[in-house]
C-alpha positions in Angstrom: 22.8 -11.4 9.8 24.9 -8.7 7.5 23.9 -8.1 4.0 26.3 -10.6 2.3 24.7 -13.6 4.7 21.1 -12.3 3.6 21.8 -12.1 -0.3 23.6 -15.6 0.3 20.0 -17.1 2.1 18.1 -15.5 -0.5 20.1 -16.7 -3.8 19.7 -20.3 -2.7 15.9 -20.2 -1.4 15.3 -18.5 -4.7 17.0 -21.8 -6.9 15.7 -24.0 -4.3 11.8 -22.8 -5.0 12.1 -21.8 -8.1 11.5 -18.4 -7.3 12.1 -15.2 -9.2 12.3 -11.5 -7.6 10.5 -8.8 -9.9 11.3 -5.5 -7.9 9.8 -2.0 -9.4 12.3 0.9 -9.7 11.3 3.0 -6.5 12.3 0.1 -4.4 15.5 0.2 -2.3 18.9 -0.5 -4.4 19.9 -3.7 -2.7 16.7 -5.2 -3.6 17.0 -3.8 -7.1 20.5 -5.3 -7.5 19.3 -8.7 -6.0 16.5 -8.8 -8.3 15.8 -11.1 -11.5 14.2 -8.3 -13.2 13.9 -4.4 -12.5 11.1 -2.2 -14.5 7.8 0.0 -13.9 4.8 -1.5 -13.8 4.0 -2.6 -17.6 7.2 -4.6 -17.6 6.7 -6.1 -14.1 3.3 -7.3 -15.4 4.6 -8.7 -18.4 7.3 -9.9 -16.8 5.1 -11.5 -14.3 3.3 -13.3 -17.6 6.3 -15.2 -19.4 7.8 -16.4 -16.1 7.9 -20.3 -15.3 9.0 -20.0 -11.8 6.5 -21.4 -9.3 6.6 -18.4 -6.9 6.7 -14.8 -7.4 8.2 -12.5 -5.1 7.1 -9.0 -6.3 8.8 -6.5 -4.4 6.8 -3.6 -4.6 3.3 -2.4 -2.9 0.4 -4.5 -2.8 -1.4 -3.8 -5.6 1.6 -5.0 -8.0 1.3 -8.3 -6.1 -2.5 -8.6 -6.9 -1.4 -8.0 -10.6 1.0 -10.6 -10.7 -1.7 -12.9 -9.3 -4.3 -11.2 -11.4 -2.2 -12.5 -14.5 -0.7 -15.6 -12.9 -3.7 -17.4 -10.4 -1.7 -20.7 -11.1 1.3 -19.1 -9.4 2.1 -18.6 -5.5 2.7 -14.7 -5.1 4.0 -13.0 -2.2 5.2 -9.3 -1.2 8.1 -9.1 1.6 5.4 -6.7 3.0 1.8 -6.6 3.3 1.1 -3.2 4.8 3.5 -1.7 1.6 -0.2 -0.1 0.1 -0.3 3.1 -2.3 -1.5 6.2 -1.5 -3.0 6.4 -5.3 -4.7 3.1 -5.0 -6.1 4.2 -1.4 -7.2 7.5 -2.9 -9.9 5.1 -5.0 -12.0 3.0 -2.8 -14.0 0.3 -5.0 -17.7 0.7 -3.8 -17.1 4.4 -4.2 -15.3 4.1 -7.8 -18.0 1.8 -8.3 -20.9 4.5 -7.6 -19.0 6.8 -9.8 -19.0 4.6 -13.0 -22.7 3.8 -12.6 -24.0 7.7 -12.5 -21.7 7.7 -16.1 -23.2 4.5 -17.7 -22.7 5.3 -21.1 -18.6 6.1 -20.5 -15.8 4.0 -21.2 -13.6 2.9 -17.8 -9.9 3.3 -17.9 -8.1 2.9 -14.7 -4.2 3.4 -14.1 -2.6 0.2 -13.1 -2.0 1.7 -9.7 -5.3 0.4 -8.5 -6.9 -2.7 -6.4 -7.9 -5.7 -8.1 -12.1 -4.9 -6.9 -11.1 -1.6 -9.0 -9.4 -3.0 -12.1 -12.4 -5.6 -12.2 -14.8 -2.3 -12.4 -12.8 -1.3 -15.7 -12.7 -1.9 -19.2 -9.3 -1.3 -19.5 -6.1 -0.7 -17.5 -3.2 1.4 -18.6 0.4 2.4 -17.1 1.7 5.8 -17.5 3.6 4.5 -20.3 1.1 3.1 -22.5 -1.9 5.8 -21.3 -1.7 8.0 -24.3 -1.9 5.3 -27.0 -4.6 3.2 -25.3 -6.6 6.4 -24.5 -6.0 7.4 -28.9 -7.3 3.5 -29.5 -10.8 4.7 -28.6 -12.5 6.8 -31.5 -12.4 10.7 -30.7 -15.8 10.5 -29.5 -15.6 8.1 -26.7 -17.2 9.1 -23.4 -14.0 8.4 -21.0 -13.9 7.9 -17.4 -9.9 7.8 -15.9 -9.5 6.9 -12.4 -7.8 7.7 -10.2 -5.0 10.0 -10.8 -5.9 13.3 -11.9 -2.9 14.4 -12.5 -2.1 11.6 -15.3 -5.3 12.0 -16.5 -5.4 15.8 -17.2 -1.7 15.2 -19.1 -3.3 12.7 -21.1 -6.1 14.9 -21.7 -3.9 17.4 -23.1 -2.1 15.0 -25.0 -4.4 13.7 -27.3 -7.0 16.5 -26.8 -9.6 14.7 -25.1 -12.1 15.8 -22.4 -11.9 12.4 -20.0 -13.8 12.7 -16.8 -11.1 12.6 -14.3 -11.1 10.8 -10.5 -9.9 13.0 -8.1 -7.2 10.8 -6.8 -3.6 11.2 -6.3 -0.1 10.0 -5.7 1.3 11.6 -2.2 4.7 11.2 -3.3 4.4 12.9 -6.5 2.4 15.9 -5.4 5.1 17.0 -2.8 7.2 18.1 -4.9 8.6 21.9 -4.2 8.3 24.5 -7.2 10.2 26.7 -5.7 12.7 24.1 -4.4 13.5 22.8 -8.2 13.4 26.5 -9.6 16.1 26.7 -6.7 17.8 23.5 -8.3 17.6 24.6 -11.9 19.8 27.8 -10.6 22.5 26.1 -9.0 22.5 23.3 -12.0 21.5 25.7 -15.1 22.5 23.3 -18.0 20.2 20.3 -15.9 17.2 19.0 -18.0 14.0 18.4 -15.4 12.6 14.9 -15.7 9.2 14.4 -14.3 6.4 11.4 -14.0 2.8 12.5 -15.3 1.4 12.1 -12.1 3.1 15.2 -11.0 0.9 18.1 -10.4 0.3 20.5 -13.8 2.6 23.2 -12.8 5.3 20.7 -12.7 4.8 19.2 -16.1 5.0 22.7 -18.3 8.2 23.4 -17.0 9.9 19.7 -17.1 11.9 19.3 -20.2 10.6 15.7 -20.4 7.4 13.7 -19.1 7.2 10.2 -18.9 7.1 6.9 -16.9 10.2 5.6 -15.0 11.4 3.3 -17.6 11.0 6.5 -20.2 12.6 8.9 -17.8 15.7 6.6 -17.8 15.5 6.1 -21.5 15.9 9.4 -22.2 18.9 10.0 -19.7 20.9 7.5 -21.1 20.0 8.8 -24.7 20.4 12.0 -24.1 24.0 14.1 -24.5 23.1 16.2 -21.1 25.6 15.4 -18.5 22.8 16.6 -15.7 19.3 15.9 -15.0 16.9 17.0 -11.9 14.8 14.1 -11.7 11.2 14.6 -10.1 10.0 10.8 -9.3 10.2 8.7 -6.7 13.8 9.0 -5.9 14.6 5.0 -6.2 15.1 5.2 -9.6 18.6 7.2 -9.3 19.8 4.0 -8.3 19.4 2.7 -12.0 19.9 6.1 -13.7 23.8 6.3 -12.5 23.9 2.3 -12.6 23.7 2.3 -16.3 24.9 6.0 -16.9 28.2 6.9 -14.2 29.3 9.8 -16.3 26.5 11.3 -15.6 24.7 13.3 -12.6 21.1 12.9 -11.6 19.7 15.3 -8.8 17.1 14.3 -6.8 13.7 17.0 -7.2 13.1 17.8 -3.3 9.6 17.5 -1.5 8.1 20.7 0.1 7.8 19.8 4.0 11.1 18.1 4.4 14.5 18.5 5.1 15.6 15.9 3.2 16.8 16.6 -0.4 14.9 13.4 -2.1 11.6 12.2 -2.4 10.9 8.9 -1.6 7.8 6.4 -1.3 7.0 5.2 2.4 5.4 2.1 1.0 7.9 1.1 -1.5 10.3 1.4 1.1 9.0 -0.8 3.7 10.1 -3.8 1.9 14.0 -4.8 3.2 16.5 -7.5 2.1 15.5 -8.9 6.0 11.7 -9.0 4.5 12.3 -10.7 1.2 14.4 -13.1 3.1 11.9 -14.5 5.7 9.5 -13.8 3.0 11.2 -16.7 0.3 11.9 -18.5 3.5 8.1 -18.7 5.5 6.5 -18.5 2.4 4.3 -15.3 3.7 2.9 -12.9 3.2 0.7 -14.3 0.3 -1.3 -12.7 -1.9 -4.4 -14.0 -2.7 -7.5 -12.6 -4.9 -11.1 -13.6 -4.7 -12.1 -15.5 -8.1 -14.9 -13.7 -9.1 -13.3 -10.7 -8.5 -9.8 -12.0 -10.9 -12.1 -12.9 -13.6 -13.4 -9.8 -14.1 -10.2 -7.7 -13.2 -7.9 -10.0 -15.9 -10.3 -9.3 -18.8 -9.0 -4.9 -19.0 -5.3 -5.8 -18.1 -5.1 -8.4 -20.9 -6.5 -5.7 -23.2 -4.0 -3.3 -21.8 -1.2 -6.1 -22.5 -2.4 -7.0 -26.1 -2.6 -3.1 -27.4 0.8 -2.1 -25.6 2.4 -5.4 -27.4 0.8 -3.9 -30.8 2.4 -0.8 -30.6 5.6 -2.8 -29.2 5.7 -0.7 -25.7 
């Protein structure tokens, strides 16, 4: 079946079921273009909030599904691919996150979105790389802090609002492959490029990057800004939307270390495939599916997450 048949199948199983298609930005650009919505994970949990389709078809790794769920138990959700995981998430096994939190009983939990549900039901409250700093400044000065699991986010955010968190050791495999000496190469060949890098890149990255931020911030700013060139150190998926809604302008993907290949992308994001969201709307599978208990507990910190990130209109 070529890609015109597939987009066909797909458009009328998705009015047949009433079905919508959230896809994140790091997933491939024919399932961005096919998509209802397009965003980073605040929007696709919102998103997956207001929506009054019967099935959700999140196409981006697991724990994004579980969100959706998380948010929506009333709603079928499915992923085109259950083994698309997160190296993050992985990095912050539940009982052991669980352990953690209980030796620091008299600190606050924060967890970054990019966790299981058995974590986020561990937490107080969850945050996205776009709404860390603010929720992290809601809390009085004071405030004993636990952020899991990336480190890297958490240490930016530390310096941020000049707070002393006590930080997971976890981190995102993608994002701490980047090459130093690679983009110092790149800033060379492209000396007027601005660098535009995700805070869950590793410290060393972050001084030199002319602007931090999530994906839907890093593609903000491009389209704001009067550069004509940007070196973009993220998963490389969201070049796709960065030339989409700015064609005068050139985005260069930041390279990984061990790899002859000039972009870095997400193994995970990219197992999903217009094939998989097709027999996906069509079987009705994979499914996710989260144990009660454990959505109960895990709805109560996203909710908070949602209702702060609406007050200061993120």
């Amino acid at each position: 079946m070529n890609k015109s048949e597939l987009i066909e199948k797909i458009n009328t199983l998705r009015k047949e079921k009433n079905a919508i298609i959230l896809a994140h930005y790091y997933q491939e650009s024919d399932i961005q273009d096919i998509a209802d919505f397009v965003g980073d994970s605040l929007a696709l949990a919102q998103w997956a909030t207001k929506t009054t389709a019967d099935i959700i078809v999140l196409c981006g790794v697991h724990f994004m599904g579980e969100t959706a769920k998380i948010l929506s138990p009333e709603k079928r959700v499915f992923i085109p691919d259950m083994m698309a995981g997160c190296s993050l998430a992985d990095s912050c096994p539940a009982d052991e996150f669980e352990e953690f939190t209980k030796a620091h009983p008299d600190h606050t939990v924060i967890s970054y979105v990019n966790t299981t549900a058995a974590v986020k039901a561990l937490t107080d409250i969850v945050v996205t790389s776009t709404n860390a700093k603010q929720i992290v400044e809601s809390f009085p000065e004071d405030e004993k802090i636990i952020f899991g699991p990336d480190k890297n986010l958490g240490d930016y955010i530390n310096k941020l609002t000049g707070r002393n968190m006590l930080l997971w050791e976890g981190a995102c495999h993608v994002h701490e492959q980047f090459s130093m000496e690679k983009i110092i190469e790149l800033k060379k060949q492209y000396p007027d490029a601005l660098l535009l890098a995700h805070p869950e890149c590793p410290k060393y990255l972050l001084e030199i990057a002319d602007h931090v931020g999530s994906t839907s911030s890093i593609l903000k700013f491009a389209t704001k800004s009067d550069k004509k060139q940007f070196i973009v150190a993220t998963e490389a998926g969201i070049l796709h939307q960065m030339q989409k809604e700015n064609p005068d302008k050139e985005f260069i993907p930041a390279p990984p270390e061990d790899s002859t290949c000039a972009c870095n992308e997400c193994f995970y994001m990219k197992m999903n495939t217009l094939e998989k969201l097709y027999l996906c709307l069509k079987n009705e599978r994979p499914e996710i599916f989260v144990d009660e208990e454990i959505r109960i507990k895990a709805v109560k910190p996203i909710e908070r997450m949602l209702e702060i990130s609406a007050r200061y209109g993120l």
